[in-house]
C-alpha distance (Angstrom), angle and dihedral (degrees) to the residues before:
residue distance angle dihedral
X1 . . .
X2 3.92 . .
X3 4.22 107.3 .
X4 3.73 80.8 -121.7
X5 3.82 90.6 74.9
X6 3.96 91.9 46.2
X7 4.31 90.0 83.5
X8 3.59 89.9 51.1
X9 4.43 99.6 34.7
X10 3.96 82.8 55.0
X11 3.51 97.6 49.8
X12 3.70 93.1 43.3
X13 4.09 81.9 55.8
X14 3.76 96.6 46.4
X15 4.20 84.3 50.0
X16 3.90 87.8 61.0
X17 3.74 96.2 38.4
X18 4.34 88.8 54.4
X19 3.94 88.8 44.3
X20 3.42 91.8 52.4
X21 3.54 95.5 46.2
X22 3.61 89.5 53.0
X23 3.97 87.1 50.7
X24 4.04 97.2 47.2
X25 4.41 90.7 44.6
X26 4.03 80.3 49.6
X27 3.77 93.6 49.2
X28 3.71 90.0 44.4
X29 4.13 95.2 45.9
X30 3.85 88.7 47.3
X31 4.24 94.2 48.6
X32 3.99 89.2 50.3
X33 3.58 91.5 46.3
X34 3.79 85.7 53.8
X35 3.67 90.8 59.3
X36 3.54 93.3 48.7
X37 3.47 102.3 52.5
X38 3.57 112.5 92.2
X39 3.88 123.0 138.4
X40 3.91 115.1 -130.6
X41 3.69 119.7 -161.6
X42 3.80 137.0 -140.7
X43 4.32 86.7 33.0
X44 3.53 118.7 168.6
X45 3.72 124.6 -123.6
X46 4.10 90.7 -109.9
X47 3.43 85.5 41.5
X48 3.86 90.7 61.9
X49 3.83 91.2 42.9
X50 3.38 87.5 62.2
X51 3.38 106.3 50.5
X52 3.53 88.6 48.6
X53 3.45 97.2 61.1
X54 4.01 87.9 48.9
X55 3.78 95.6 56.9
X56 3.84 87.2 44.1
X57 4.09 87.6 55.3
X58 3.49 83.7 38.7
X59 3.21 105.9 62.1
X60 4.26 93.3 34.6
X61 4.03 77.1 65.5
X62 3.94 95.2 49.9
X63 3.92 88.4 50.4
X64 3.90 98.1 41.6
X65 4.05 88.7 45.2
X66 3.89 89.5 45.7
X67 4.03 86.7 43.5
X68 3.53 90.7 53.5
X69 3.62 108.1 45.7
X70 4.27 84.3 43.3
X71 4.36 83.4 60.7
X72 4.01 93.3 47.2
X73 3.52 87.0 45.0
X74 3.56 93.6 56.0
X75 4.01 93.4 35.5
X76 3.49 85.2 52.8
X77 4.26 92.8 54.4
């Protein structure tokens, strides 16, 4: 390999690494929303409302956490 193609092998490598970043954060979102889901019956209607609005923060959480760790991951490259 010519150390002309180095620039582009590396970035090629770092493309795979951030995809499968994505793809592992995913996996890991989609298993602990697994756990969570669980149906509870006889709720009330505030009851609902309110668990609403937790998976809603919930899930801004999941995406700011996976945000973050994609940026240091990057930073860190």
């Amino acid at each position: 390999m010519m150390d002309d193609d180095l620039p582009e092998t590396v970035k090629k490598c770092l493309d795979v690494l951030e995809e499968n970043i994505e793809i592992l954060a995913n996996l890991e979102l989609d298993l602990e929303d697994e756990k969570e889901d669980e149906l509870t019956p006889d709720m009330e209607l505030h009851q609902l409302y309110d668990m609403t609005e937790d998976v809603a923060e919930s899930s801004r959480l999941k995406r700011a956490e996976s945000n973050f760790v994609r940026r240091q991951t990057e930073d860190s490259l």
